[in-house]
PAVO-472419 format. One record per residue: residue in one letter; y, z, x of N, C-alpha, C, O in turn. Coordinates in steps of 0.1 Angstrom, whole numbers, plus 5000, padded with zeros to 4 digits. Layout:
BEGIN
aYZXYZXYZXYZX
...
! end
This chain:
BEGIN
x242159750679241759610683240459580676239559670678
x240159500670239059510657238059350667238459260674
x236759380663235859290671236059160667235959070676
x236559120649237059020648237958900656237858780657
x238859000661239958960675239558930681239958810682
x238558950691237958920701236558790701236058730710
x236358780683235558640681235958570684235358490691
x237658550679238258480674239258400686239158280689
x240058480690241058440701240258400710239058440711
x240958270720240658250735241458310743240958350754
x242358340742243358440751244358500744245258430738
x244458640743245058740733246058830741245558880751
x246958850740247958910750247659080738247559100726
x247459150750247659300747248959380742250059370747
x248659460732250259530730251059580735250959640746
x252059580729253559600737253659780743254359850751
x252059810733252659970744251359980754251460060763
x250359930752249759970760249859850775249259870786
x250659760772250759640784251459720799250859730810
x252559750795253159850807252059960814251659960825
x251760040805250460110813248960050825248360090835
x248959900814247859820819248159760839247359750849
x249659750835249859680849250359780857250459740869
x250659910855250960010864249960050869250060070881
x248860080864247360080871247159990877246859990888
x247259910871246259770878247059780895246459770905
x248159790893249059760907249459930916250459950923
x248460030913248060110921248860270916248860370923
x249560270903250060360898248560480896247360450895
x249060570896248060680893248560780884249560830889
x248260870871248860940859248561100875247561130881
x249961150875249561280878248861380870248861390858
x248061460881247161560874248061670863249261700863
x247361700857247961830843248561960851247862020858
x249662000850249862110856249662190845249962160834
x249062310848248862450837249862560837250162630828
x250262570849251562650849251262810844250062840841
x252362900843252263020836251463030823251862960814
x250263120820250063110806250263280796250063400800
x250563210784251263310774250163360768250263490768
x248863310762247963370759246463330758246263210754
x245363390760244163370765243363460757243663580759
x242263430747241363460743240263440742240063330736
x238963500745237463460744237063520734237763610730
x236063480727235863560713236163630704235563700696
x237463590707238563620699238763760700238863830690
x238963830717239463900727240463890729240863770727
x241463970733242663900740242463940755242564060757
x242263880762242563870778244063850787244363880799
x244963800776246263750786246363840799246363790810
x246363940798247064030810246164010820246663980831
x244664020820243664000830243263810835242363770843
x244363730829243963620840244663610850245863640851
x243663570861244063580874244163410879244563370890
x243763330869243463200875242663100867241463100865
x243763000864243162930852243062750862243662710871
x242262710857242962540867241162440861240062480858
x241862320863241362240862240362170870240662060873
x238862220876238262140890237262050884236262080878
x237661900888237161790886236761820869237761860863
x235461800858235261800848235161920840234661920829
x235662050847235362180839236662290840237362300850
x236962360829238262420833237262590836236462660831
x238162570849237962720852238962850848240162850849
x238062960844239063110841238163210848236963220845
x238763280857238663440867239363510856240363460850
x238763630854239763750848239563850860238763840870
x240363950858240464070867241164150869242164110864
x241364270873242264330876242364480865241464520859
x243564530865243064720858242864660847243264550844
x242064760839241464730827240664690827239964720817
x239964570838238664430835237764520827237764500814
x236864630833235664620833235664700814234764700806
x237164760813237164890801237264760789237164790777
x237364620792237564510787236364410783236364350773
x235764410791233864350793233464440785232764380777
x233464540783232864630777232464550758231464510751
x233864550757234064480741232764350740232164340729
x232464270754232164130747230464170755229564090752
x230164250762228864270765228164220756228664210744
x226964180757226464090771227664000770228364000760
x227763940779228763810778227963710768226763680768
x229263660760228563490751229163410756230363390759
x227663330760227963200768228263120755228363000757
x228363140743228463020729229463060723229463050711
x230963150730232163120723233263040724233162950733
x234063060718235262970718236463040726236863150723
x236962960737238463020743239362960740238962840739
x240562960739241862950731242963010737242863100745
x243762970735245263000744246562920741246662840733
x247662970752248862890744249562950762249763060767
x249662800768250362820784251962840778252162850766
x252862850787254162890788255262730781256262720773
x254562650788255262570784254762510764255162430755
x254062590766253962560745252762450743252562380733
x251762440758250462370752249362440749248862540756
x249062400739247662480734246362440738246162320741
x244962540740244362520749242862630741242762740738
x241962490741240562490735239562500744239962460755
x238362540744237262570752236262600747236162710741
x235062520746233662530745232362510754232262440764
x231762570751230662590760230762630775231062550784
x230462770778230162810794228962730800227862730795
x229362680809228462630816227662690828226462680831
x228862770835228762890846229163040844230263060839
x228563130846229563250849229363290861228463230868
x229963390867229463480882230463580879231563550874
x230263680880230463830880230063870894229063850901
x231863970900231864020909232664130905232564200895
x233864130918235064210915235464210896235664310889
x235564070892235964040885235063920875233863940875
x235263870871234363720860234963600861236163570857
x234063530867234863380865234163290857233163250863
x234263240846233163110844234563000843235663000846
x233462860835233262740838232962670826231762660822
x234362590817233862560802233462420809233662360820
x232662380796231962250797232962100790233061980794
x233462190778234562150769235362200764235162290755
x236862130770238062180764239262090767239062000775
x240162100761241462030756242562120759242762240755
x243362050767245062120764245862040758245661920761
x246862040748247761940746248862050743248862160738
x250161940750251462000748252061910736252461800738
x252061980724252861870711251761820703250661860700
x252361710699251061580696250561550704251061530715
x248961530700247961470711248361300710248561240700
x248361240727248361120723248261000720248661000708
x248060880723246960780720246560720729245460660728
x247460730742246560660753246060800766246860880772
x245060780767244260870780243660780790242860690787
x244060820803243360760812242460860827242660980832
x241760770829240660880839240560780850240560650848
x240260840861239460760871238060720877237360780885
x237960630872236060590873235960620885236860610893
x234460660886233360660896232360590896232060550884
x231660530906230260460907230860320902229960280895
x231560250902232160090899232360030909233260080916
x231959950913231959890926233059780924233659780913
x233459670935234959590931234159480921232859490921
x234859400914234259290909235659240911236759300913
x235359080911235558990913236458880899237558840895
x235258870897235158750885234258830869233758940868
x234358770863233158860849233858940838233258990829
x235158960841235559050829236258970819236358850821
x236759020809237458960796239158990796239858950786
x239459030804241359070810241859060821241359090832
x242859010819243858940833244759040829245159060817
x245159110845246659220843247559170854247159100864
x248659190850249159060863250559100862250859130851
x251859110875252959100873253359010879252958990891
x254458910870254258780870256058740876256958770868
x256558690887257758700888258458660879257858580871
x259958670874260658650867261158480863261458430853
x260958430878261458270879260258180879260258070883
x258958260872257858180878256658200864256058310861
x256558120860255758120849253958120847253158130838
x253958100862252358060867252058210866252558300873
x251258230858250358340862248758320868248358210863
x247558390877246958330880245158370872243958350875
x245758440862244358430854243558510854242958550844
x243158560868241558640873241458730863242458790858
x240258750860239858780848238958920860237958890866
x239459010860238559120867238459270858237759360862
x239059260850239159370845238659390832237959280829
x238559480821237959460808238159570795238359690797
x237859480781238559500770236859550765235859510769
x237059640757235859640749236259730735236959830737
x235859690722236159770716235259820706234559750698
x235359980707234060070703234460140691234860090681
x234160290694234560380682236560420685237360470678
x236560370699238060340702238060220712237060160715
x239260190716239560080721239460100738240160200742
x238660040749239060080760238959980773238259880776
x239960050780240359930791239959930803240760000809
x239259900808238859930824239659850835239259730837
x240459880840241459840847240959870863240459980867
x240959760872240859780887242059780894242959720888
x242359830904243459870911243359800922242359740925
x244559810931244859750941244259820956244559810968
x243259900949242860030956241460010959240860070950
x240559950969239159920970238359980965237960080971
x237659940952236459970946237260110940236760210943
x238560120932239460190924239560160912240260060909
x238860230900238960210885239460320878239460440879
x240160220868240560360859240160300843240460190841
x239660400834239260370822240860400816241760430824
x241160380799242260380792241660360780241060250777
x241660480772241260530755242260510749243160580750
x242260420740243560370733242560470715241560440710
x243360560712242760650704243960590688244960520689
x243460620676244560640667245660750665245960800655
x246160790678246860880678246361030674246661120666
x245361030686245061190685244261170697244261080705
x243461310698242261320712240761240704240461220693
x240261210717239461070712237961190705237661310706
x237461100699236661190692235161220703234561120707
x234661330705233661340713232561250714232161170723
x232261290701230761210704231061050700230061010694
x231660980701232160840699232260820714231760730721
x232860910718233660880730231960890744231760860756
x231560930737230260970750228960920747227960920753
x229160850733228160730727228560600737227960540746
x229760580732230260430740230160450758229760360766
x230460550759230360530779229360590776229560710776
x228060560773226560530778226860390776226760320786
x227260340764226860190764227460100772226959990777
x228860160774229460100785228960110801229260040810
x227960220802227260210816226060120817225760050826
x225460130810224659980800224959890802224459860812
x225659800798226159660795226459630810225859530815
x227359710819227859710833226259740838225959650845
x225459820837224559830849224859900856224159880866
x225860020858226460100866226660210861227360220851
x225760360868226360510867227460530870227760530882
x228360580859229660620862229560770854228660830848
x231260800859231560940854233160940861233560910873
x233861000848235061000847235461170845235161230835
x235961220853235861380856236761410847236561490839
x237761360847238661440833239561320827239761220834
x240061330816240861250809242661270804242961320794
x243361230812244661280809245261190796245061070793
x246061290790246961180775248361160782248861240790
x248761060779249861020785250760970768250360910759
x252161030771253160960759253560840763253160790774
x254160800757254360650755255460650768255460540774
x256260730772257060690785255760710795255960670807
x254760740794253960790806254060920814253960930826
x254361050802254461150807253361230808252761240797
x252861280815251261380812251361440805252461500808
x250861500791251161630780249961640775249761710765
x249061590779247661690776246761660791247161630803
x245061710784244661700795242661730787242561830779
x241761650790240361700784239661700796240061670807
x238461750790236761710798236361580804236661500795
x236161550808235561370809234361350802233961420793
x233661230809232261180805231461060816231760980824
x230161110810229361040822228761190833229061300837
x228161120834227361250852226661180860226261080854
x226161170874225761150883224361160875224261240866
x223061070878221861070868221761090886222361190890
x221161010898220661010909221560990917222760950914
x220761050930221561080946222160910948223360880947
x221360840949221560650953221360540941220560440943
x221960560930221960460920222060360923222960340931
x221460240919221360110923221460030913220660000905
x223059990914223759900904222859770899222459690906
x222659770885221359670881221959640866221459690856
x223259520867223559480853222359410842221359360847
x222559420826221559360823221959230821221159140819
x223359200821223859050820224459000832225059080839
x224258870836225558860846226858900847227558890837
x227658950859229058990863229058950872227958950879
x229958910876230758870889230158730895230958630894
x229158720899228558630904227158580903226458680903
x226558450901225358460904224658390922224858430933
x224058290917223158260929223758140933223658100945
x224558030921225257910927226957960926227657890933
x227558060917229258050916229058180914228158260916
x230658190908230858310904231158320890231858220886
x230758430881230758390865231858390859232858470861
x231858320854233358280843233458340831234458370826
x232158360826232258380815232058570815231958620826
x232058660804232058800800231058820792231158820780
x230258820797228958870789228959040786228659080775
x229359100794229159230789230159260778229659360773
x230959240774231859280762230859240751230559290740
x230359150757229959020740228759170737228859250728
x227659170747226359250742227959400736228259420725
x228259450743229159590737229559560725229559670719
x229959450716230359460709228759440700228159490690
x228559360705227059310697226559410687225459390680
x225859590704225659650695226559790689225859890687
x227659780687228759840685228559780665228959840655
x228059690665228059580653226959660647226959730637
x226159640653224259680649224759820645224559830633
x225359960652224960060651225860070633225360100623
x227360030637227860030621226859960609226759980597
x226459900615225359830598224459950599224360010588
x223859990609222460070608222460200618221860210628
x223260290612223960400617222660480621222760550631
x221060470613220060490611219260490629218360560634
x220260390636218760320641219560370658218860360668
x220760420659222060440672220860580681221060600693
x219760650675219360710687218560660691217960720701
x217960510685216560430694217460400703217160430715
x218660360701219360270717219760360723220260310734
x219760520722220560550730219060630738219360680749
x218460630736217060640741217060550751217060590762
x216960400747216960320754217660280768217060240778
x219060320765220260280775220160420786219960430799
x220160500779219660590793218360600798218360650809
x217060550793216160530804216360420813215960420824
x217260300805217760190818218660240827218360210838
x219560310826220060430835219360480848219560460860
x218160570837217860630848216660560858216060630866
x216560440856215260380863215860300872215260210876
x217260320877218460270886218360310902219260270911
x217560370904216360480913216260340926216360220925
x215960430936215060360945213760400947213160360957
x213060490938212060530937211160440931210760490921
x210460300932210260230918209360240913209160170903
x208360340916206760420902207560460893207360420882
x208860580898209560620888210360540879210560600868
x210860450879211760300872210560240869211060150862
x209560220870208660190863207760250850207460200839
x207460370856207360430846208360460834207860440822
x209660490835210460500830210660380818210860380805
x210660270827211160130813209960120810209960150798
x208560080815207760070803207860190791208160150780
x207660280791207660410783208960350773208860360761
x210160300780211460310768211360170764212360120760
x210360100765210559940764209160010750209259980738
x208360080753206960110741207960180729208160130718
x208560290733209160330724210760290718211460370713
x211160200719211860130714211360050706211860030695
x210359980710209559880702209159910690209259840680
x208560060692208160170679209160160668209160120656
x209860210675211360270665212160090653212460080641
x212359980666212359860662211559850646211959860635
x209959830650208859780643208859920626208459900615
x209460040632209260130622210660090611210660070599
x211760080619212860040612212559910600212859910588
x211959810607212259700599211159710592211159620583
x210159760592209059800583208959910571208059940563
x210660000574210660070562209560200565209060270557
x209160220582208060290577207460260591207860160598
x206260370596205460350607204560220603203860230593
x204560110610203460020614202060070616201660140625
x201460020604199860060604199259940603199759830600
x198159970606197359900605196359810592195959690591
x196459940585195460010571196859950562198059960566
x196459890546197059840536197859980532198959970528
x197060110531197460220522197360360531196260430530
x198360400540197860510548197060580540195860590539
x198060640533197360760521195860780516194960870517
x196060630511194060610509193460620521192560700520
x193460560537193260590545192660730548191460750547
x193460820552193160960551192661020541192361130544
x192460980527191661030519190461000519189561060512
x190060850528189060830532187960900541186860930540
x188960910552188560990561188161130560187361180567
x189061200549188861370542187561350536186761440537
x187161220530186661230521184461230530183361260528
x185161190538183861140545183861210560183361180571
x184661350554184461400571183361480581183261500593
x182761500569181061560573180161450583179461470593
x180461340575179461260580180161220592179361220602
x181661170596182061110609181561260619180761240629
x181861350617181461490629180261450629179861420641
x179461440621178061480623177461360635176461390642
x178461220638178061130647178261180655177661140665
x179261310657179661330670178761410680178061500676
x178761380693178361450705178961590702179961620697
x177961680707178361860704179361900708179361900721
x180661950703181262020708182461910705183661960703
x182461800704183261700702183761650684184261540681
x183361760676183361670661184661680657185061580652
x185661780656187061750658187561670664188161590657
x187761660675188161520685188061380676188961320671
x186661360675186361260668186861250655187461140653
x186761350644187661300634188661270635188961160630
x189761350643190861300642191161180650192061100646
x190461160660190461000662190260890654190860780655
x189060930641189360830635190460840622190960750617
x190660970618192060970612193160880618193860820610
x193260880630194760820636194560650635195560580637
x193360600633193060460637194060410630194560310634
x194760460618195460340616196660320615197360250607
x197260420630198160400636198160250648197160240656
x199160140647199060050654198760070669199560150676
x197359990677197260050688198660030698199559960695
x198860110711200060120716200359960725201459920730
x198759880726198959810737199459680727199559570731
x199759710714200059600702201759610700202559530695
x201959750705203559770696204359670705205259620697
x204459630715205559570721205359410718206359340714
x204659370719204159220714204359200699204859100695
x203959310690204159290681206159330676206659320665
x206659350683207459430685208659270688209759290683
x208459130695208959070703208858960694209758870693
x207358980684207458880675208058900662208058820653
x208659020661209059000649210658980653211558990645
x210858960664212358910670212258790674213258730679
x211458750673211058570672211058500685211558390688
x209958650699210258570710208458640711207958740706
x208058560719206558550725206358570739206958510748
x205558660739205258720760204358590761203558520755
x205058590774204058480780202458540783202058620775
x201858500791200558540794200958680808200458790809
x202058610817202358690829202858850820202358960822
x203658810810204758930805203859000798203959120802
x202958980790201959040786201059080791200259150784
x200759040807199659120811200259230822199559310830
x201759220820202759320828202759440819202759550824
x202859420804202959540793202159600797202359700804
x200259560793199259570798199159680809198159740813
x199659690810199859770832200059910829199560010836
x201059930815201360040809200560200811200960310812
x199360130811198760270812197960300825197360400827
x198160210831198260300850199160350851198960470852
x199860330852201460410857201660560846202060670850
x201260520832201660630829200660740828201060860825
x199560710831198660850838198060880849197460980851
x198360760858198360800873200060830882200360890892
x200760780873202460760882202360710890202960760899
x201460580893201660500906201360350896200560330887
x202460240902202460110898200760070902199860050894
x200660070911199560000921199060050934199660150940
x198059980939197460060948198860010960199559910960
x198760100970199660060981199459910990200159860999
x198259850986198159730995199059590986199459480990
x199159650974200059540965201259500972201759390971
x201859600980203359540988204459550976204359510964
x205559620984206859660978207459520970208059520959
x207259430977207959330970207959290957208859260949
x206459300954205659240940205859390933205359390922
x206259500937206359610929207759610921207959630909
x208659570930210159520927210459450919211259470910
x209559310919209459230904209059290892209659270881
x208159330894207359410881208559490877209159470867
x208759560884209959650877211459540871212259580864
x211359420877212859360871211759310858212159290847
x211159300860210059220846209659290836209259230826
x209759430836209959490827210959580818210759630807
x212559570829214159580830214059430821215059440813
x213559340820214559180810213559240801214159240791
x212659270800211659280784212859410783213859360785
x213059520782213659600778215159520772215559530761
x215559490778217359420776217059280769218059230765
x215859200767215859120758215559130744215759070734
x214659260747214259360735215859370723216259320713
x216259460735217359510729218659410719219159430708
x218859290733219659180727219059120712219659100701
x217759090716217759030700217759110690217459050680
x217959240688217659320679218959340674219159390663
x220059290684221559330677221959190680223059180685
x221259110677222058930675222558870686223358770686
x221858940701222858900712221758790715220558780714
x223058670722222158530724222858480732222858350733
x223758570741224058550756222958560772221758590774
x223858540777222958540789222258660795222758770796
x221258640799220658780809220158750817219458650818
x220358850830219358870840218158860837217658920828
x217758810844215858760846215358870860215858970866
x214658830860213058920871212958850879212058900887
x213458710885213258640895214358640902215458630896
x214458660916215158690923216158510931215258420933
x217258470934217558350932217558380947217258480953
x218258220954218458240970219158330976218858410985
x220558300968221958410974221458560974221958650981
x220258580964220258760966220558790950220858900948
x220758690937221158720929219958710915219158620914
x219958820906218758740894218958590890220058540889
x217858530888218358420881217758490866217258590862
x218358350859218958370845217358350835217258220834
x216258400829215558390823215158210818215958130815
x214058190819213858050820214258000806213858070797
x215157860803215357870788214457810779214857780767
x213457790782212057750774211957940770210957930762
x212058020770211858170768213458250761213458320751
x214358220766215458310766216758140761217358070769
x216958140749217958060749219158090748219458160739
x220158040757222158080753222358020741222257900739
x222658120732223458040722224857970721225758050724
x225357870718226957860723228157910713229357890714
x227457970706228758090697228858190706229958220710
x227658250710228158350723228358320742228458410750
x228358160744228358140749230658130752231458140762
x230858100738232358070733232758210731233858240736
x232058320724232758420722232958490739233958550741
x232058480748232058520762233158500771233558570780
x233758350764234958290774236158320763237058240764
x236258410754237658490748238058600762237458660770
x239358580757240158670767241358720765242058670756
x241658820773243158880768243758880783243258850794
x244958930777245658950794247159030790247659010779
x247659090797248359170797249259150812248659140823
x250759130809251659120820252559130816252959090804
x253559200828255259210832255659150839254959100848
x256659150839258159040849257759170864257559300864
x257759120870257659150885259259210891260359150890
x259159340897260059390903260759280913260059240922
x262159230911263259150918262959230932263559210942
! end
């Protein structure tokens, strides 16, 4: 499914093979778990173990193996110390083959059990569609880009609700809600193989991003095209905190007067899904980024404070260094710079207080690095947006927090600490939007009546209406309804 499609169409009906899958979830189907069954052969470091497993199985995101039994220990012997950085390998009874990387766990008793981090079974061809069941997604309502729907046979009305969602990454994927309260399941529409790792764990960051929501998908089953289980992987995503506190950077579902109609989060996913293919260069500033918005999800808020100013300074960096070809200085000619300073280093020490004449040089060596309280302002204008006087004297703040770890003194009151922290959550996510062309809507720092953000004042933050039109594209996916 190419992003073009998604410019382009107002309502796109999904394909003929993944549509059946789409509405079997949606209406409460579940892919059974991987059976592993008898296995034929098992090797760690290219050991053979077959005869000593005692117990192979699948628990939630890690495959577990126990060995044991006569021979174990005359068998350990070979791989002492144990390597936690080999590869395990195998071939179960029924003829699936079976990959393994990285130990995560071991325990030694009677016997050895560890705990891979990553691995793959597949019986045959690997194959194009896998599905998992999300965690941490709360229900929504209204806000997505797909309607799944079984539509009766004599009845042509279908009713539209757009709750579910299309996005398309380094693969294609579907987030489908179920008939099951606060029940999701992801769907990796791959080119006919297992989805590629680090594609696949680039995008669900971004995808937890765009939603505002920690998730984690504990394992991923492949399903064939009738919907038979024949493989089975690792998942993605992990628990970052105990009480994550769902904090989209766009509107979903609802705001403070309706409920949203339009899909803002596809639009930013694709946005920078766009940015990273032009500037393959620039994919670990954002991914810096999207997980410190992650992790400042906290009810802690010194810590979510600290956190986004620090990824809001250093993104700014990375921004200002990218499009400048180069660190932002201050000085016309670093090079001359520092040979200035070599050149005259007797005399800067000699100003110095005793004990202090290194310090000092190198302080004035560094001057003409741009000062820190400049990078984000300068950072905003070369994205062609200006801090207000409030937003700028919030950046400002930066360096309480980050060398005491406290926002403010305790008589400030929780409330105004809360803001601060949404006020520096929209400078991060407006950062980010303009840097990859997005000119949709966002959450603001001001809190509305219903309990909901309002939308950034548009004297500051303008909707554009190409992405206001690309927002209201949609697809939908449906069958004829069981008689």
């Amino acid at each position: 499914m190419s992003n073009e499609t998604i410019a382009t169409a107002s309502e796109t009906e999904t394909s003929a093979q993944v549509t059946p899958l789409l509405v079997a979830l949606a209406y409460g189907w579940t892919p059974p778990a991987f059976e592993i069954g008898p296995i034929r052969e098992l090797t760690y470091n290219g050991i053979d173990f077959s005869e000593l497993v005692q117990h192979l199985s699948i628990d939630g995101d890690r495959l577990t193996v126990v060995l044991g039994g006569a021979g174990f220990h005359n068998r350990m012997r070979e791989i002492a110390p144990f390597p936690f950085d080999a590869q395990l390998a195998g071939t179960l009874a029924n003829g699936s083959v079976l990959h393994g990387d990285m130990v995560l766990r071991a325990f030694r008793g009677a016997g050895l059990s560890f705990e891979m981090g990553e691995w793959t079974i597949v019986r045959g061809t690997a194959p194009r569609f896998w599905v998992g069941e999300v965690e941490g997604l709360r229900k929504l309502r209204f806000g997505g880009n797909l309607s799944v729907e079984r539509v009766p046979v004599d009845d042509s009305l279908r009713l539209g609700r757009k709750c579910h969602f299309l996005l398309s990454g380094g693969h294609t994927y579907y987030l489908i809600q179920t008939l099951r309260e606060g029940a999701w399941h992801l769907v990796v529409e791959t080119d006919d193989g297992i989805p590629n790792r680090q594609l696949l764990d680039r995008d669900f960051l971004l995808l937890q991003f765009v939603l505002g929501h920690e998730l984690h998908v504990r394992s991923l089953t492949g399903l064939s095209a009738d919907q038979e289980v024949v493989a089975a992987i690792n998942g993605i995503g992990a628990k970052r905190s105990a009480s994550p506190r769902p904090t989209p950077p766009v509107p979903i579902d609802r705001n403070n007067d309706s409920y949203v109609d339009a899909s803002w989060a596809p639009v930013l996913f694709e946005k920078v899904i766009a940015a990273w293919r032009a500037r393959p260069q620039v994919e670990s500033a954002y991914l810096m980024a999207f997980s410190s918005y992650l992790d400042s999800m906290t009810l802690y808020v010194d810590a979510d404070y600290l956190r986004l100013q620090v990824a809001l300074e250093a993104f700014a960096y990375w921004l200002l260094t990218f499009a400048n070809g180069g660190e932002r200085t201050v000085v016309k000619d670093k090079a001359a710079w520092k040979k200035w300073v070599k050149d005259n280093g007797s005399a800067i020490r000699a100003l110095a207080s005793e004990g202090f004449e290194e310090s000092l040089f190198n302080k004035v060596t560094n001057v003409y690095r741009l000062a820190s309280g400049r990078v984000v302002p300068s950072a905003f204008l070369d994205q062609g947006l200006t801090l207000s006087e409030e937003l700028a004297s919030e950046v400002e703040l930066r360096d309480v927090v980050v060398h005491q770890g406290a926002m403010s003194s305790p008589e400030a009151g929780e409330h105004d600490d809360l803001r601060r922290v949404a006020m520096v959550r929209t400078l991060l996510v407006a950062l980010i939007a303009k840097s990859v062309d997005y000119g949709g809507a966002i959450n603001g720092w001001e809190i509305g009546s219903a309990g909901y953000p309002k939308e950034p004042d548009a004297s500051w933050w303008i909707v554009r209406e190409k992405d206001s039109q690309r927002a209201r594209c949609s697809f939908f996916a449906e069958r004829a309804a069981p008689r």
